[in-house]
C-alpha positions as CSV (number, residue, x, y, z in Angstrom):
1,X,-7.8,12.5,16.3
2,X,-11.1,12.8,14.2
3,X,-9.7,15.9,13.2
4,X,-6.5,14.6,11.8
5,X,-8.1,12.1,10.4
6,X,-10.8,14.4,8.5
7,X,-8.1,16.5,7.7
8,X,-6.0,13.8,5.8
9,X,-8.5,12.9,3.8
10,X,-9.4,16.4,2.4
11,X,-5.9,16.6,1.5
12,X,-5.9,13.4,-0.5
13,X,-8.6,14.2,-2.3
14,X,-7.1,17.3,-3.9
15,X,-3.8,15.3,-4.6
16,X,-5.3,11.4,-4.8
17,X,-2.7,10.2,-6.9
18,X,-0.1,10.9,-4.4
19,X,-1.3,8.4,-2.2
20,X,1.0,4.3,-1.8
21,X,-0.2,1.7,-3.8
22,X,-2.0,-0.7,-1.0
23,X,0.8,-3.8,-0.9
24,X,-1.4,-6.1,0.5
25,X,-3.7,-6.0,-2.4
26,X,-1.6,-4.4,-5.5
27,X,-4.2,-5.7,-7.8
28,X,-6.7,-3.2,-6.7
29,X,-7.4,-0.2,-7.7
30,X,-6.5,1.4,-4.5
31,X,-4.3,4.0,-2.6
32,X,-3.6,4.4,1.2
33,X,-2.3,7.3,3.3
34,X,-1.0,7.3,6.8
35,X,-2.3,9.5,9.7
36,X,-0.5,7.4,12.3
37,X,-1.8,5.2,14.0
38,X,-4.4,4.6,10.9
39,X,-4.1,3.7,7.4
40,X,-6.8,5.1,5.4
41,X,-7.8,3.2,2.3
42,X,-9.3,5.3,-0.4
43,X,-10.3,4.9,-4.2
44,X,-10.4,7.9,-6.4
45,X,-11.4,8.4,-10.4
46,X,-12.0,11.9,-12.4
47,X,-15.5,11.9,-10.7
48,X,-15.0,10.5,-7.5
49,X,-13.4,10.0,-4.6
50,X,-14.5,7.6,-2.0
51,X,-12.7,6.3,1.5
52,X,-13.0,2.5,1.3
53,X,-12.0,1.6,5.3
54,X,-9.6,3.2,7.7
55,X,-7.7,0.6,9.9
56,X,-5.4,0.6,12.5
57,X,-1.8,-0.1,11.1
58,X,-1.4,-3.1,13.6
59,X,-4.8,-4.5,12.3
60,X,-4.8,-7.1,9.3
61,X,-6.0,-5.7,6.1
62,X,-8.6,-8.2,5.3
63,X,-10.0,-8.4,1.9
64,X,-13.5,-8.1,3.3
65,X,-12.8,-4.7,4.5
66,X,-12.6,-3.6,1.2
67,X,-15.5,-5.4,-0.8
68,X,-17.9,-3.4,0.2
69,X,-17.3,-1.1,-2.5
């Protein structure tokens, strides 16, 4: 699963744009990609690209998950 998980994330950094708008919070500047069961929650600009949380889908997306930024 690590793997997967590893994996997916390489591949959204070369592509970061492809990644869903996060609904829960629309008003950030954030993207999310699935490698079932997890949701991985990343932010991305020309210089960098960073993995803000991964949850389990059937977790709550709580804000404070992502403040750490």
């Amino acid at each position: 699963m690590v793997a997967r998980i590893i994996e997916r994330v390489e591949r959204a950094a070369i592509a970061p744009s492809q990644g869903h708008s996060v609904h829960e919070y629309l008003e950030e500047p954030l993207k999310e990609v699935h490698e079932s069961p997890y949701l991985i929650i990343y932010q991305f600009s020309d210089a960098e690209f960073r993995v803000v949380t991964l949850v389990h889908f059937k977790e709550p997306l709580e804000r404070k998950r992502l403040t750490s930024r």
